[in-house]
C-alpha positions as CSV (number, residue, x, y, z in Angstrom):
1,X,-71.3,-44.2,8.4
2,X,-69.1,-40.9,7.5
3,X,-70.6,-41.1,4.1
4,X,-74.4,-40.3,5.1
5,X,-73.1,-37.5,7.5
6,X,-74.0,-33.8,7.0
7,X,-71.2,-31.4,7.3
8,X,-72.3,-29.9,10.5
9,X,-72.3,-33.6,12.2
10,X,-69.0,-33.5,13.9
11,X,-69.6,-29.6,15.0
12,X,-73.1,-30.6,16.8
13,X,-71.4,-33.1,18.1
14,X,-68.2,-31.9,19.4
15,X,-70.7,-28.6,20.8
16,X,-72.1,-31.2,23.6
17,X,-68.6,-33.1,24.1
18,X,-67.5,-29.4,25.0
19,X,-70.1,-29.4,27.5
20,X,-69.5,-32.4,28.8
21,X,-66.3,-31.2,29.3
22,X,-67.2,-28.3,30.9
23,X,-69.3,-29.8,33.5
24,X,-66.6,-32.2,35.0
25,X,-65.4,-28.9,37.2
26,X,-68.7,-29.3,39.0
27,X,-69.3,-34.1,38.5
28,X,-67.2,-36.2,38.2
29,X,-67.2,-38.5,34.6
30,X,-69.6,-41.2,35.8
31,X,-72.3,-38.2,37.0
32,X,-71.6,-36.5,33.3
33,X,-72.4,-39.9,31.4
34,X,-75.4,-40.7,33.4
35,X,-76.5,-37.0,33.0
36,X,-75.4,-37.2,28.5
37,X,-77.1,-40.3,28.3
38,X,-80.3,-39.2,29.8
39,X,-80.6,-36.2,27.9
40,X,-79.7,-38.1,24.5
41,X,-82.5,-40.8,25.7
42,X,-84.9,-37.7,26.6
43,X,-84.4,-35.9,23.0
44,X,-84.6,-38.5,21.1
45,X,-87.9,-39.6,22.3
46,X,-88.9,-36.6,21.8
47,X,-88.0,-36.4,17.9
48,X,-89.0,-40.1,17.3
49,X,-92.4,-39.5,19.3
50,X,-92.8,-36.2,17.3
51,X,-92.5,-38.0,14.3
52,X,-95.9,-39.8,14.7
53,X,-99.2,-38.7,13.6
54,X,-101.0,-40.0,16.7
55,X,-100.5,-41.7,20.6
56,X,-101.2,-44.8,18.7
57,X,-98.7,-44.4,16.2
58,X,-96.3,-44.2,18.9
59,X,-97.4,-46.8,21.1
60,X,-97.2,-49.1,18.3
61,X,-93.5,-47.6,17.2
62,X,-92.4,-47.9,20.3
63,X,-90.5,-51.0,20.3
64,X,-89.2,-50.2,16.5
65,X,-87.4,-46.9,17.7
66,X,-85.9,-48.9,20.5
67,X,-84.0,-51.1,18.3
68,X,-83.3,-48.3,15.7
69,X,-81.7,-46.3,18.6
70,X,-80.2,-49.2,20.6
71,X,-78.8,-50.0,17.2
72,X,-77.0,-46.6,16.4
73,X,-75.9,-46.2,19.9
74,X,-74.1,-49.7,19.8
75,X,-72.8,-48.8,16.5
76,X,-71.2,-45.4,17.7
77,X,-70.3,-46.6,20.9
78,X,-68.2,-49.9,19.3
79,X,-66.5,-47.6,16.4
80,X,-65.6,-44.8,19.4
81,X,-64.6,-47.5,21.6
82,X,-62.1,-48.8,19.0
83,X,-60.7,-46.1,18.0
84,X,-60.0,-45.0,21.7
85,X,-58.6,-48.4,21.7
86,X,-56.2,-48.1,19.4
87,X,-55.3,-44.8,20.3
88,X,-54.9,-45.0,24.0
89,X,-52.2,-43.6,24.7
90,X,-52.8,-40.4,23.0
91,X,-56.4,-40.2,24.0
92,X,-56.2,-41.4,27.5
93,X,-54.4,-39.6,30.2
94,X,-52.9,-42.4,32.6
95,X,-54.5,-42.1,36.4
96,X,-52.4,-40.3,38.7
């Protein structure tokens, strides 16, 4: 996947991880998820519904750019998941 990256990937996406970060002062991790999740799902409806000519277009789409996003998001998630994995202890704190 690296390969097909452009160099301002890992800043974009560091940018909202910061965020993220930022708003565990006010939620705790599982309100931050839910919260990152629904804004990811909310954008990129947006840019693949943008993407079509017509309502039609993208009612017909629809279940396409399911899969194609279910499909990166499982990707991602299984490759950060592994390395978090096999990293633990350096990545994880341990609960107090």
């Amino acid at each position: 996947m690296a390969q097909d990256l452009d160099p301002q990937f890992f800043d974009r996406a560091d940018a909202v991880i910061r965020l993220a970060n930022e708003q565990l002062a006010d939620a705790n991790r599982g309100q931050v998820s839910a919260s990152s999740l629904y804004a990811a799902s909310r954008f990129n409806a947006w840019v693949a519904t943008s993407a079509c000519p017509t309502v039609e277009d993208a009612r017909r789409s629809r279940d396409e750019i399911l899969e194609y996003f279910t499909r990166q998001y499982r990707a991602m998630l299984k490759e950060n998941l592994d390395d978090y994995i096999e990293n633990f202890h350096t990545y994880v704190k341990p609960i107090s």
